[in-house]
N, C-alpha and C positions, 0 to 999 in steps of 0.2 A: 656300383657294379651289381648287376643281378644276376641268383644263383643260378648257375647252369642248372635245367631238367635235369631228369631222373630217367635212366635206361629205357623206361614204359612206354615215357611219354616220345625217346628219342624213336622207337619202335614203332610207337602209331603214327608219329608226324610223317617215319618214313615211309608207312604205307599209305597215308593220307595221298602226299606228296609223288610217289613212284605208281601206285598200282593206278590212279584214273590215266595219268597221262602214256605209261605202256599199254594199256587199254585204248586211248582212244588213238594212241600211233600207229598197232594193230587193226582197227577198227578200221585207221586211215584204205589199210590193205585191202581187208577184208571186202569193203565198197567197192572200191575201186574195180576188184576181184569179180563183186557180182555185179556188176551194173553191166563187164564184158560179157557175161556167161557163162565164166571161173567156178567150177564147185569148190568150195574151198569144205574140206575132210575133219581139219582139228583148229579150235582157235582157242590158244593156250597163253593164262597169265600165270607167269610163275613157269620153272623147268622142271623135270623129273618128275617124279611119280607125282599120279594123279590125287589130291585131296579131295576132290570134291568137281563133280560134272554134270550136265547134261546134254541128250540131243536132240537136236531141233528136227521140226518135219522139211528139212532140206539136207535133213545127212549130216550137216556140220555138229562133230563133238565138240560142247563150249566146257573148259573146265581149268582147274586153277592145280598149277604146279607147289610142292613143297617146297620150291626155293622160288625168292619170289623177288629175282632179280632183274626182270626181264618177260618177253613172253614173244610168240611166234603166230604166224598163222601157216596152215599149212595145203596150200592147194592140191586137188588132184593133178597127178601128172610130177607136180615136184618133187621128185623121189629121191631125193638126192641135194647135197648144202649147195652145190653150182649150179644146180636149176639145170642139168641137161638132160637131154631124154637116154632112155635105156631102151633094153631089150623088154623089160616087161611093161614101158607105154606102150611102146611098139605091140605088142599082142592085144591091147586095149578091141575091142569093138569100136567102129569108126565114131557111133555115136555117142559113146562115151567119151573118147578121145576127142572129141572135139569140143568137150565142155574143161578141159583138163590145160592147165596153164601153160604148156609147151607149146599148145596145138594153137596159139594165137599171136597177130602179128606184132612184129618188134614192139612196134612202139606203142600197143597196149601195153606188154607185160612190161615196158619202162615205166608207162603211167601207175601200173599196179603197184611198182617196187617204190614208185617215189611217193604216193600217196602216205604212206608213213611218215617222214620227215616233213611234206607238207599238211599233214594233218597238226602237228606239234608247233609249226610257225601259225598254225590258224588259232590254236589256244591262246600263245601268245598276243598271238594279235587284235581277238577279243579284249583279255584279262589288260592290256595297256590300254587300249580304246578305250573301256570300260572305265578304269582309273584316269582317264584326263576328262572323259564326259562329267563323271560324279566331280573329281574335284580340282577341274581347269589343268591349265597348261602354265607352268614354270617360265616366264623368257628374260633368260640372265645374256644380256651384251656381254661378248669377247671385250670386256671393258676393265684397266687397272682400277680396283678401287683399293687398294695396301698392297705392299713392297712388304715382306718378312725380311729382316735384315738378315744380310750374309747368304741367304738364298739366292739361288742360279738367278732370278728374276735379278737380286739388287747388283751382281756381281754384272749385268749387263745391260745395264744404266737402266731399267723400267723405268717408269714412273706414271704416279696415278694420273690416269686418265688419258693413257695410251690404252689406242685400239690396236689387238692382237688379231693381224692377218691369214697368218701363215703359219705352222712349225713345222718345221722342214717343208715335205712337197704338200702339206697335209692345210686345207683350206678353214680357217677358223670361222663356224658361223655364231656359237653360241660358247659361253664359259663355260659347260658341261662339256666340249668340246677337246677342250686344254686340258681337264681332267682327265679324261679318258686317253688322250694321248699319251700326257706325261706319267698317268700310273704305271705304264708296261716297261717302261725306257729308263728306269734309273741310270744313271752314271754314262747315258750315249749324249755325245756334242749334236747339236740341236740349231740350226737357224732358225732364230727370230723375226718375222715381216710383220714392221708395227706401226701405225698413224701415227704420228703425236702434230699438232696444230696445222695439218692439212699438208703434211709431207710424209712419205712413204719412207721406211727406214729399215734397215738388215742391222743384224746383229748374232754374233753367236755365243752360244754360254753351254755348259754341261746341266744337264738337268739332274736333280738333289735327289735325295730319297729319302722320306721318312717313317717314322713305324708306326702304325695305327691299331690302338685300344678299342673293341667294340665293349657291347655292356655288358658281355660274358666272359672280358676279360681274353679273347681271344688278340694277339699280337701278330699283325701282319706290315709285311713292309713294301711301301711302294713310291714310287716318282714321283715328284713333286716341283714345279716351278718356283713354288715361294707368293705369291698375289691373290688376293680377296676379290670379290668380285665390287663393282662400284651401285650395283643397283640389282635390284629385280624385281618382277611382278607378276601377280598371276592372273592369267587370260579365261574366261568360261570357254569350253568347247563344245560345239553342239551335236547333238542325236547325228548328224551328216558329214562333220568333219573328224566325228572319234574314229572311225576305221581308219585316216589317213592318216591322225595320229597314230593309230596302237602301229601300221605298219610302217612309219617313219621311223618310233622308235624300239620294234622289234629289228628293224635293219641294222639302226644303228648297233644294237647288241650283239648281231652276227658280226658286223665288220669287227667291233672290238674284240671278239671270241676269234676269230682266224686271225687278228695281230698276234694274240696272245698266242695264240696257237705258233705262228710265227718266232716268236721273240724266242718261246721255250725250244724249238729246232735249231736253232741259230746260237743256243746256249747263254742268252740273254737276261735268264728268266729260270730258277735253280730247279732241278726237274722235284725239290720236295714242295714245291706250289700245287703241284697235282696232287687232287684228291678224287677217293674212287667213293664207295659206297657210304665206308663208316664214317671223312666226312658229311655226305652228303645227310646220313641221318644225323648226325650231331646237329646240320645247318637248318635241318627240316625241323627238327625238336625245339631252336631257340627261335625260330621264325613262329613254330605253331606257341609258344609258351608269348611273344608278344601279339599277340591276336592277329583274326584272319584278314586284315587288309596286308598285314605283313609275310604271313602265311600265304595267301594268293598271289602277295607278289613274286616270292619264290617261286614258287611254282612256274609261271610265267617265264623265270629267268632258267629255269630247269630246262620246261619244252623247249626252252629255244636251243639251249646246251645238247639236250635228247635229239632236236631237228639236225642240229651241225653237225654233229659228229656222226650220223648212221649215215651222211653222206659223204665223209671223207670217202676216198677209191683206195678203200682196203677189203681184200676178198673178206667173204663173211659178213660184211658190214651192206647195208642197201648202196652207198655209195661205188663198194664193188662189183655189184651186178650192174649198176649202171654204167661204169667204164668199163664191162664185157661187152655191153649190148653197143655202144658208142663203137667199138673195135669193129665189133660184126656190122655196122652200120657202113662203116669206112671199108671194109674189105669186101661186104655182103655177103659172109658166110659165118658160121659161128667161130670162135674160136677152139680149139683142136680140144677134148675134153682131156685127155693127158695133161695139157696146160693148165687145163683150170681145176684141175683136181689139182697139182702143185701147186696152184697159185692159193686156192684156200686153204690148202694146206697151208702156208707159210702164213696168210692170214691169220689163219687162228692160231697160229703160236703166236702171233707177233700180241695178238687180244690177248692172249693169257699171261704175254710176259708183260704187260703193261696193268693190267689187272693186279698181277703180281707186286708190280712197285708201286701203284698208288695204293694197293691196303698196308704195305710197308712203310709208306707215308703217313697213310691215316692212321696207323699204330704210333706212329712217331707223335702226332701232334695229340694224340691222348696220352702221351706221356709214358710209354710202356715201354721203351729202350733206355728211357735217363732211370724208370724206376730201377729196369732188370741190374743196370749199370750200377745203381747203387747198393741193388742187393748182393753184387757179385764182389763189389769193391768193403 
C-alpha cells in the first residue's frame, strides 16, 4: 500500500488538475464569444474577489478569483444569470449593442454556451489519442478465459471460452465492455447472450458485487460478473487513427458517466458514491504522487466529467441555457423572463443543495464523522 500524500501536495494536484481545465472550458466560451463579435467584459478563474488581474487592449478584465472553484466568462449584454436582456441593454448605443451577447442570433449564442463543454471533450479527446498513439491500443475479446467460482458468471453455467454477446440490451464488443457495464449494476438480474461452439445462447444470472482496494487503500464497491479475460494484445496506433481512438474512447466514458448518472437517480447506486471537490482533490493528489501519465490521465477523465455535467438542462448550468434556447426555438420567442428567473432560481438551489451533500460525502470518506462519532461516544 502506498502512503497517502500530504494536504500540499493534495492542494496543488488540485490546482494542477481543476485551474487549466476551468480555463480552457472558459476559453472554450470566450472564442467562441469572439470569433461572433461578443465583447466579452470579465474572464474569471476562481469566484469572489479579485487576487490578481489584468486588462487586455480589448476591454476584456483576465483575472483570478480567491475561490478557486470554477470560473466564468462574462460577455457584454449578459447582465444577468438567464442571459435576458433588461432595460439597461436596452439603452446601450446600437453599436455597442450589437457587439453584446443578446444582440445575436439563437444559435450563435447556442454555439457560444456550448463551446464550454465541447472545449473539455476536446482535452479529452487529445490526452486518450495521445495515450493510444504513444503506447497502442489494448484489444481484449468479450471472451471467457476463468469462471471465479460461485460468482453470478459460474451460478450461470459460463464457461471458458464462451463469447459474451449481449448483457441485457447492451451489445458486447470488447471485455472492457462487460466491465463497465457490470460495475454500475450490482445486485440487478441481467441477460446473458453467449456463443459457446457455434450456437447462440440466453441465460440469466444476478450480477455480484465486490470491494476494491486501490494502493491508497481507498475501498470501493462495485459489480462484478465473476470471468478473466482469455487473451489480449496490444495493437500500435498511428499519428491518423489516434483522434479516432481518443474520441471512441472519450465517448465511451460519457456513455458510462450518464449510466452512472442514471443508476444513482434510479436509487441504484448509494448517493455517498458522489464526490464533490475534496474528493476530487484527494484523487488529484494520489494520481499527481504516481506520476504524470497517471496524473494526465485524470485529468482526461475530469474534462470529461466537467464536459457532462455543465450540460445536463439545469438552469445555471450551460446545459440550462441551452434547453431555454431549444424552447425559444420550438415556440420562436424567448421564454417569459419571470420564468426563467424562477427557473434559475430553483437551479441554483438545486447546485448548492447538491454541493451541499457531496462535500458531506467527501467528509465522510476522510473519515470525519466515524472520528467526530468517536470523540463523542
Amino acid at each position: 500500500m502506498i502512503q497517502s500524500p500530504g494536504i500540499l501536495i493534495y492542494l496543488l494536484a488540485f490546482l494542477i488538475v481543476l485551474g487549466p481545465l476551468v480555463f480552457l472550458h472558459e476559453l472554450g466560451h470566450y472564442l467562441a464569444g469572439r470569433w461572433f463579435g461578443v465583447k466579452a467584459e470579465e474572464f474569471s478563474i476562481g469566484f469572489g474577489r479579485e487576487v490578481v488581474g489584468f486588462t487586455d487592449k480589448r476591454g476584456t478584465r483576465w483575472k483570478f478569483g480567491w475561490l478557486p472553484l470554477g470560473g466564468y466568462v462574462r460577455f457584454a449584454g449578459d447582465m444577468n444569470p438567464a442571459s435576458q436582456p433588461t432595460s439597461e441593454w436596452l439603452a446601450l448605443p446600437a453599436k455597442e449593442r450589437a457587439r453584446t451577447f443578446q444582440a445575436k442570433p439563437l444559435w450563435q449564442r447556442a454555439i457560444i454556451v456550448a463551446a464550454g463543454p465541447i472545449a473539455n471533450f476536446i482535452v479529452a479527446i487529445v490526452i486518450l489519442g495521445a495515450f493510444a498513439f504513444a503506447y497502442g491500443q489494448r484489444i481484449t475479446p468479450p471472451v471467457v478465459g476463468t469462471v471465479v467460482p460461485g460468482s453470478a458468471a459460474a451460478q450461470a453455467g459460463l464457461q471458458s471460452g464462451d463469447r459474451i454477446r449481449e448483457l441485457g440490451e447492451r451489445t458486447i464488443d470488447a471485455f472492457d465492455d462487460m466491465a463497465f457495464y457490470t460495475a454500475i449494476r450490482a445486485g440487478e438480474t441481467v441477460t446473458v447472450t453467449y456463443e459457446r461452439g457455434g450456437r447462440t445462447q440466453t441465460v440469466q444470472t444476478v450480477i455480484g458485487s465486490d470491494s476494491f482496494k486501490d494502493r491508497f487503500g481507498n475501498v470501493t464497491q462495485r459489480g462484478m460478473l465473476g470471468i478473466g479475460p482469455a487473451q489480449s494484445k496490444f495493437e500500435p496506433v498511428s499519428l491518423i487513427e489516434a483522434p479516432v481512438v481518443g474520441v471512441v474512447r472519450t465517448w465511451g466514458l460519457v456513455v458510462m458517466t450518464a449510466e452512472g448518472l442514471k443508476q444513482l437517480i434510479l436509487g441504484r447506486v448509494p448517493l455517498s458514491q458522489m464526490g464533490g471537490p475534496l474528493r476530487i482533490a484527494k484523487m488529484s493528489g494520489e494520481s499527481f504522487s504516481l506520476g504524470p501519465v497517471e496524473l494526465i490521465g485524470f485529468i482526461a477523465l475530469i474534462s470529461i466529467n466537467l464536459g457532462f455535467i455543465n450540460l445536463l438542462p439545469v438552469p445555471v448550468l450551460d446545459g440550462g441555457h441551452l434547453l431555454f434556447y431549444a424552447v425559444e426555438a420550438v415556440r420562436r420567442r424567448p421564454v417569459e423572463p419571470k420564468v426563467m428567473e424562477w427557473a434559475f432560481r430553483g437551479g441554483l438551489i438545486a447546485i448548492l443543495a447538491l454541493m451541499l451533500l457531496v462535500t458531506l460525502n467527501d467528509l465522510g470518506a476522510f473519515g470525519v464523522w466515524r472520528n467526530l462519532a468517536g470523540l463523542i461516544g
